[in-house]
SEDRENNU-290978 format. One record per residue (C-alpha): residue number from 1; residue in one letter; y, x, z. Coordinates in Angstrom, 3 decimals. Each point is the difference from the previous one (the first is absolute). Layout:
N
+-----+------+----------+----------+----------+
|  nr | rest |       yy |       xx |       zz |
+-----+------+----------+----------+----------+
| NUM |    a |        Y |        X |        Z |
...
+-----+------+----------+----------+----------+
END
This chain:
238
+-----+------+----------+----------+----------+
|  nr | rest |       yy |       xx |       zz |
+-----+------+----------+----------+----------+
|   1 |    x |  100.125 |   93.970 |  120.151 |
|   2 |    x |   -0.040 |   -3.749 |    1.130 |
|   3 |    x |    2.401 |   -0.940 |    2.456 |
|   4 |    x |   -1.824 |   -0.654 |    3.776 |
|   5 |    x |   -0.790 |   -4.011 |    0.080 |
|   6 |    x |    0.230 |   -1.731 |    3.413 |
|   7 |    x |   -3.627 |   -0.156 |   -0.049 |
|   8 |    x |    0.174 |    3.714 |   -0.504 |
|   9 |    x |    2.260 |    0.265 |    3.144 |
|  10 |    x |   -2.115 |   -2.186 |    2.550 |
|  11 |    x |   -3.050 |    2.193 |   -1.069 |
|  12 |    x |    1.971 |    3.583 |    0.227 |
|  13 |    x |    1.374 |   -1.545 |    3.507 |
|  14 |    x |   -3.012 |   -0.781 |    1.584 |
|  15 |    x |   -1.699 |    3.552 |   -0.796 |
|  16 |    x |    2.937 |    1.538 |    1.664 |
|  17 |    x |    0.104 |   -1.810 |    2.970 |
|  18 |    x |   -3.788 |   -0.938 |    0.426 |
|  19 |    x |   -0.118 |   -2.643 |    2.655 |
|  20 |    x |    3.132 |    0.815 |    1.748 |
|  21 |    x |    1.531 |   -2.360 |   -2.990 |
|  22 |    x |    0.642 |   -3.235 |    1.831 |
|  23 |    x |    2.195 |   -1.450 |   -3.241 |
|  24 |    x |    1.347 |   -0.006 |   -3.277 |
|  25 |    x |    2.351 |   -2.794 |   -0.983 |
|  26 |    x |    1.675 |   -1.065 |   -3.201 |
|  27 |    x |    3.737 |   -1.180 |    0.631 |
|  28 |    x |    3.241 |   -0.852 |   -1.640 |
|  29 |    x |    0.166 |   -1.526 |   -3.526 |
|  30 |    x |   -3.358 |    0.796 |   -0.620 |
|  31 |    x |   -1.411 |   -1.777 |    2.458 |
|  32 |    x |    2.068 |   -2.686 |   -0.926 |
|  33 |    x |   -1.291 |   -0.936 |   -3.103 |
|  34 |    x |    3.163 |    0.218 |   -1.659 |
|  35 |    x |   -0.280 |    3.772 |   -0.621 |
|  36 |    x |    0.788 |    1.590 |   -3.665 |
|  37 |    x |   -2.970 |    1.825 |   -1.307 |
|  38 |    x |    2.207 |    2.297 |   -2.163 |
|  39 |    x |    1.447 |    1.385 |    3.025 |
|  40 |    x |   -1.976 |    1.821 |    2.305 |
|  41 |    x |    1.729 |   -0.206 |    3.228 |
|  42 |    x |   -3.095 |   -1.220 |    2.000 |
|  43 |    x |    0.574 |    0.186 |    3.811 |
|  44 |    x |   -2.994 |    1.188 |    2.667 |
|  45 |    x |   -0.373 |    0.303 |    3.738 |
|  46 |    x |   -2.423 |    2.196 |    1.391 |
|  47 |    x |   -1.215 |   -0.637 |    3.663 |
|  48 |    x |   -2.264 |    2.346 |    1.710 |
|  49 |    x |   -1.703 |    0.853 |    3.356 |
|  50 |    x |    2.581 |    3.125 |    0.425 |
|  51 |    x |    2.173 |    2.485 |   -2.431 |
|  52 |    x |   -0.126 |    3.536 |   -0.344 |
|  53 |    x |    0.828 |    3.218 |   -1.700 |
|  54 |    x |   -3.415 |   -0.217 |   -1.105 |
|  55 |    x |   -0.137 |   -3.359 |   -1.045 |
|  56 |    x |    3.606 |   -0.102 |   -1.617 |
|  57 |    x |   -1.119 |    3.031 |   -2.043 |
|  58 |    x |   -3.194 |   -1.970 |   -1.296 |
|  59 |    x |    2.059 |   -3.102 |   -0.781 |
|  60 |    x |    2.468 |    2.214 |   -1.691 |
|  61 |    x |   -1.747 |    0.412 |   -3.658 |
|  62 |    x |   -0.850 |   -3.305 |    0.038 |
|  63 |    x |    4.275 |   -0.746 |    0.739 |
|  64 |    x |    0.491 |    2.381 |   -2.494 |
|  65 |    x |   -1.888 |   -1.756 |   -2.506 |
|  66 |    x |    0.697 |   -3.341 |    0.724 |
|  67 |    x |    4.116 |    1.256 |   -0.600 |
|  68 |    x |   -1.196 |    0.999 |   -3.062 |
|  69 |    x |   -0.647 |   -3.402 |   -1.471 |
|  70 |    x |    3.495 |   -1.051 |    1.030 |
|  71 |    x |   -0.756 |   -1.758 |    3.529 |
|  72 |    x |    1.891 |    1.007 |    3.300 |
|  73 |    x |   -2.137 |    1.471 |    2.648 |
|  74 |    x |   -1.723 |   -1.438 |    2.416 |
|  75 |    x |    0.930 |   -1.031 |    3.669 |
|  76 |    x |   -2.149 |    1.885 |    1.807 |
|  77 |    x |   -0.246 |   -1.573 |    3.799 |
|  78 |    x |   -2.566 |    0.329 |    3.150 |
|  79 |    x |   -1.534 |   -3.117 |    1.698 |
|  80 |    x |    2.574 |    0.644 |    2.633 |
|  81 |    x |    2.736 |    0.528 |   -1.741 |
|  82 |    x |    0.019 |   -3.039 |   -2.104 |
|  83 |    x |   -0.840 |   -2.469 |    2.981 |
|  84 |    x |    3.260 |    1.291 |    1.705 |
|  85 |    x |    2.096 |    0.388 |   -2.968 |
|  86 |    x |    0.771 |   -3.850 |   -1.156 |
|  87 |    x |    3.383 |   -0.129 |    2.496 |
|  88 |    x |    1.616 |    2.952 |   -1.763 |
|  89 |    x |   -0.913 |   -0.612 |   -3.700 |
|  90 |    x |    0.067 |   -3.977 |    0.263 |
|  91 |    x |    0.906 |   -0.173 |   -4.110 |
|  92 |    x |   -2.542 |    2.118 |   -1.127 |
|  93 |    x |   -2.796 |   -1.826 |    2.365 |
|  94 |    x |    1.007 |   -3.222 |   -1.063 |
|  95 |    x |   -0.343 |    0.682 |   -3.636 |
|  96 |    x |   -3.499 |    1.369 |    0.323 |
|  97 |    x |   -1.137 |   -2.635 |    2.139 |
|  98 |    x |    1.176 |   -2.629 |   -2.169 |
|  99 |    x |   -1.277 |    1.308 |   -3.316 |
| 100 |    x |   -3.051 |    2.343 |    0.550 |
| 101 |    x |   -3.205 |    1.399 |   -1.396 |
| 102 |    x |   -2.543 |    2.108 |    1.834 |
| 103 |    x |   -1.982 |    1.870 |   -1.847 |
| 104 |    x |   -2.643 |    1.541 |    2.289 |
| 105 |    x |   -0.467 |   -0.603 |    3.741 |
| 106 |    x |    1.577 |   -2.201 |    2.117 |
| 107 |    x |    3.792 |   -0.236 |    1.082 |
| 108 |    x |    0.499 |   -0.041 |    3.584 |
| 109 |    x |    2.904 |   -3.298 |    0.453 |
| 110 |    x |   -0.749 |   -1.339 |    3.633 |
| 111 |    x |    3.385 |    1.002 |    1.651 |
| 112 |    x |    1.587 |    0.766 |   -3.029 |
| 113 |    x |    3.126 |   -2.343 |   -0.290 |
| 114 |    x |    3.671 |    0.234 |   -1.297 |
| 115 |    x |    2.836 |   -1.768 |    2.146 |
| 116 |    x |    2.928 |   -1.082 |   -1.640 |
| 117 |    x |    2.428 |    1.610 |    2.727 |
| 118 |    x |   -1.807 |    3.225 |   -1.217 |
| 119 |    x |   -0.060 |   -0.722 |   -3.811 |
| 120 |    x |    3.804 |   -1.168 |   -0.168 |
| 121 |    x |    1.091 |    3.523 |    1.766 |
| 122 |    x |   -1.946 |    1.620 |   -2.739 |
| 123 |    x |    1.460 |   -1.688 |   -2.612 |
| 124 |    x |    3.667 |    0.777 |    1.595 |
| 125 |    x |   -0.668 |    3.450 |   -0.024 |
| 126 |    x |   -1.659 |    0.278 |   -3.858 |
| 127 |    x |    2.467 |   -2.536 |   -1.532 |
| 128 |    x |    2.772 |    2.367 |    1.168 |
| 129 |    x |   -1.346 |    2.860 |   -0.892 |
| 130 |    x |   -1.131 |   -1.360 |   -3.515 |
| 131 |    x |    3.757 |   -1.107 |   -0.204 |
| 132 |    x |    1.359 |    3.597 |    0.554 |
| 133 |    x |   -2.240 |    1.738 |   -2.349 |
| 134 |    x |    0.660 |   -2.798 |   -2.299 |
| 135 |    x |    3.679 |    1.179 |    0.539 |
| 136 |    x |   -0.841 |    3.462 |   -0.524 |
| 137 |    x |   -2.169 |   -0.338 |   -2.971 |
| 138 |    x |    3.472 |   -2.349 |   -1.405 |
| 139 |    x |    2.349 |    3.129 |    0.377 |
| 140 |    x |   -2.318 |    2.369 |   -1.603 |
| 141 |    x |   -0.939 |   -1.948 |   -2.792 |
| 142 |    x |    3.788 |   -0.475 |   -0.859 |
| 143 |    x |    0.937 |   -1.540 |   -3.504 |
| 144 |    x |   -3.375 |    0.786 |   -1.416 |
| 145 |    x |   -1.181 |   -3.375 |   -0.889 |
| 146 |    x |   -3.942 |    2.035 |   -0.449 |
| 147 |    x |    0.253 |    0.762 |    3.213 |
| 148 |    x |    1.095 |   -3.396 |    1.676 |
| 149 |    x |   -2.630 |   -1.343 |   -2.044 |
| 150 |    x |   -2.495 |    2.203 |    1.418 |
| 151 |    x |    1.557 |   -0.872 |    3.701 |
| 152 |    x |   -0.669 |   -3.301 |   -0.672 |
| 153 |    x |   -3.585 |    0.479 |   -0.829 |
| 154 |    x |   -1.189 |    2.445 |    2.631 |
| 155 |    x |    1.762 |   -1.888 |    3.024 |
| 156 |    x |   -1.248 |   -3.739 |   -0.482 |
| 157 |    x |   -3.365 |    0.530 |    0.547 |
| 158 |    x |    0.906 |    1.150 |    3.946 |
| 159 |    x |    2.408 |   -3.387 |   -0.364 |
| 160 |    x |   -3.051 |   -2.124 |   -0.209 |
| 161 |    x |   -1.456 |    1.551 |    2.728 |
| 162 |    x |    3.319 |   -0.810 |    2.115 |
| 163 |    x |    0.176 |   -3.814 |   -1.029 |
| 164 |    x |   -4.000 |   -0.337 |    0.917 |
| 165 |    x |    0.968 |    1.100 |    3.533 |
| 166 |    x |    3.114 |   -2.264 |    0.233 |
| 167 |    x |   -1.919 |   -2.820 |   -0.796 |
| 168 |    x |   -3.025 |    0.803 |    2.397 |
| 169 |    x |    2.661 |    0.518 |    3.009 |
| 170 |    x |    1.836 |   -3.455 |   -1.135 |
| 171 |    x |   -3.621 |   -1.526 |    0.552 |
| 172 |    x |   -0.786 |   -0.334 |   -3.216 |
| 173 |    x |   -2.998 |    0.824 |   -2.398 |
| 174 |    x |    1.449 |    1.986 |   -2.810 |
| 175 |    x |   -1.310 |   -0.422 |   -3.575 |
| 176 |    x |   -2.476 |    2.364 |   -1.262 |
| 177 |    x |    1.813 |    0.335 |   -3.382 |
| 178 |    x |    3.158 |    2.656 |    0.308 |
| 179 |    x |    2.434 |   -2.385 |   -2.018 |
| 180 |    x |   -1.206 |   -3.408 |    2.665 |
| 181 |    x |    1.039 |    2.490 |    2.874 |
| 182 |    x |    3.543 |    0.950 |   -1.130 |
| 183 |    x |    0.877 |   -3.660 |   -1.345 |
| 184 |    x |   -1.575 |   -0.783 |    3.910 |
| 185 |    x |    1.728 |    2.585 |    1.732 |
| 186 |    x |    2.908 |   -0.385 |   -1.783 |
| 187 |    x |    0.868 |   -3.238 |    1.110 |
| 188 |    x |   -0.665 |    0.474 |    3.500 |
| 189 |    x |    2.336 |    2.991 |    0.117 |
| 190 |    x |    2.446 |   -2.134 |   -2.278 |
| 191 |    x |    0.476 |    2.921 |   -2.434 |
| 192 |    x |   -0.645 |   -0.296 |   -3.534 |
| 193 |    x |   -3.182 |    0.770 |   -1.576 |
| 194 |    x |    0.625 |    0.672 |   -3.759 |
| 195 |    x |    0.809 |    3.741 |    0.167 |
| 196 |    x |   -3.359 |    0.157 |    1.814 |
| 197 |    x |   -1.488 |   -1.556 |   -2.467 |
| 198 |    x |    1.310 |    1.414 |   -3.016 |
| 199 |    x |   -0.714 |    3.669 |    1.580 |
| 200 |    x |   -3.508 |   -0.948 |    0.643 |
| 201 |    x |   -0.357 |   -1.510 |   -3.398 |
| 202 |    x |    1.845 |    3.104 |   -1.513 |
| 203 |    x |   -2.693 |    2.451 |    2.104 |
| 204 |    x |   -2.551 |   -1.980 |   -1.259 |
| 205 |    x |    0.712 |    0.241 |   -3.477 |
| 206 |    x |    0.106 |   -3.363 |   -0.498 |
| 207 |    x |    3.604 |   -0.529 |   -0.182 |
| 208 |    x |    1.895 |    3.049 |   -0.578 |
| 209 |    x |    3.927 |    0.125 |    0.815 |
| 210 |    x |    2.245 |    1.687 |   -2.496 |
| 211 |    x |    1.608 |    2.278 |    0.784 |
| 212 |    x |    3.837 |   -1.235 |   -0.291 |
| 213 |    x |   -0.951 |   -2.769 |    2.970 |
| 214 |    x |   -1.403 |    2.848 |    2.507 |
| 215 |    x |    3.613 |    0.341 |    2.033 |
| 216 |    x |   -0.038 |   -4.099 |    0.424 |
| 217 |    x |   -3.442 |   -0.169 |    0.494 |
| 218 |    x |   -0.140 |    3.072 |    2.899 |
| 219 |    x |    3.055 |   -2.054 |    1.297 |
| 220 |    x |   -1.596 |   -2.743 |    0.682 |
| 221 |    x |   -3.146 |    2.097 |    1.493 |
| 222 |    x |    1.924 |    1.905 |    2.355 |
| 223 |    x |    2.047 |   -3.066 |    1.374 |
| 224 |    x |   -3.093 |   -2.147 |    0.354 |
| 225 |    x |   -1.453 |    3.451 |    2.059 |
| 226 |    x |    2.611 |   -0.109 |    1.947 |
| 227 |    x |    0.102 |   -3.950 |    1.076 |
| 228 |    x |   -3.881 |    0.353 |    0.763 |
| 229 |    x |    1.281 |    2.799 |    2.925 |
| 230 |    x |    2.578 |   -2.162 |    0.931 |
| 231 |    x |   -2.547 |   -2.886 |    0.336 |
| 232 |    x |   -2.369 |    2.361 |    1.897 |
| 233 |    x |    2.352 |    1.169 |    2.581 |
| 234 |    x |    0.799 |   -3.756 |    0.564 |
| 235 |    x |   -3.455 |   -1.269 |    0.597 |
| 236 |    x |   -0.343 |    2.754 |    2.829 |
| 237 |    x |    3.234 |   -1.748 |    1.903 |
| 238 |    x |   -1.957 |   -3.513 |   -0.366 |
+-----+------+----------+----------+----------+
END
């Protein structure tokens, strides 16, 4: 059976919520332009009139589906709620408003704006939470160099995310490529980039790390994790 297309998903969408469907909006990498068509991975928001058992239940085959071909699923959101919800997910709406794609409808913006206060208490809050799974995920890996490997891989895509936020609550207009954000972020926090950039080359395929480097390399990650909390907590006393 052929995987579900986003063309497939906009038409399956619109069925199931008739004209209650106010939105449906490409975000993240995709939206981008620097996305990877061998991974799926494609992120969607869906904004409608209102949400209900009934409607969630419609929706849900087409969720199911869309899984299927490897993409998360959607953000499903009323009018309402994402109108009112920019002060207590100020990362998330600054992404999609910087890099976004709608693909049927019309995305309601007037009101809709991220403050830095807002965006920098966010980014407390996930860096040091990122930083103690990070920790976590470090003492359950142990000496298995697979498995730091792995770590290394799975966590830096959320460390992108991170350093686009620092540099939109410094001011600053981050780079849409992930490797221009970390080299960017990096030197405002004054941490080092490399281990950044050698885990997202290694996720990537494009770079792998062997295996005998992954105790320096995760080193280097999880003190460079560590000074971009430290540099958090200090813009907050600014």
């Amino acid at each position: 059976m052929a995987k579900m297309t986003i063309d497939d998903l906009v038409t399956q969408l619109k069925l199931a919520f008739g004209a209650e469907l106010t939105a449906v909006v490409l975000y993240g990498s995709a939206a981008r332009g620097n996305h990877d068509p061998a991974r799926a991975d494609m992120n969607v928001l869906v904004v409608a009139e209102r949400i209900t058992m009934e409607t969630l239940a419609r929706e849900a085959a087409i969720a199911a589906s869309w899984s299927e071909a490897g993409h998360p699923l959607p953000v499903t959101m009323t009018v309402s709620e994402w109108k009112g919800s920019a002060d207590i997910f100020p990362i998330e709406y600054a992404d999609l408003l910087d890099a976004h794609k709608v693909l049927h409808g019309a995305l309601p913006l007037d009101g809709v704006r991220v403050e830095r206060r807002d965006l920098r208490l966010q980014l407390e809050h996930e860096t040091m939470g990122k930083l103690f799974r990070l920790r976590r995920a470090i003492l359950a890996a142990g000496d298995d160099r697979k498995r730091r490997l792995a770590l290394l891989a799975e966590s830096v895509g959320s460390f992108v995310v991170l350093f686009r936020a620092l540099l939109r609550a410094h001011g600053d207009s981050p780079p849409r490529d992930a490797e221009g954000a970390i080299t960017a972020a990096a030197a405002r926090a004054g941490i080092a980039a490399a281990p950044f950039l050698r885990a997202l080359r290694h996720a990537r395929g494009a770079d792998r790390i062997p295996a005998a480097e992954s105790a320096a390399v995760l080193e280097a990650y999880l003190a460079g994790a560590t000074q971009l909390a430290q540099h958090i907590d200090r813009m907050g006393a600014q």
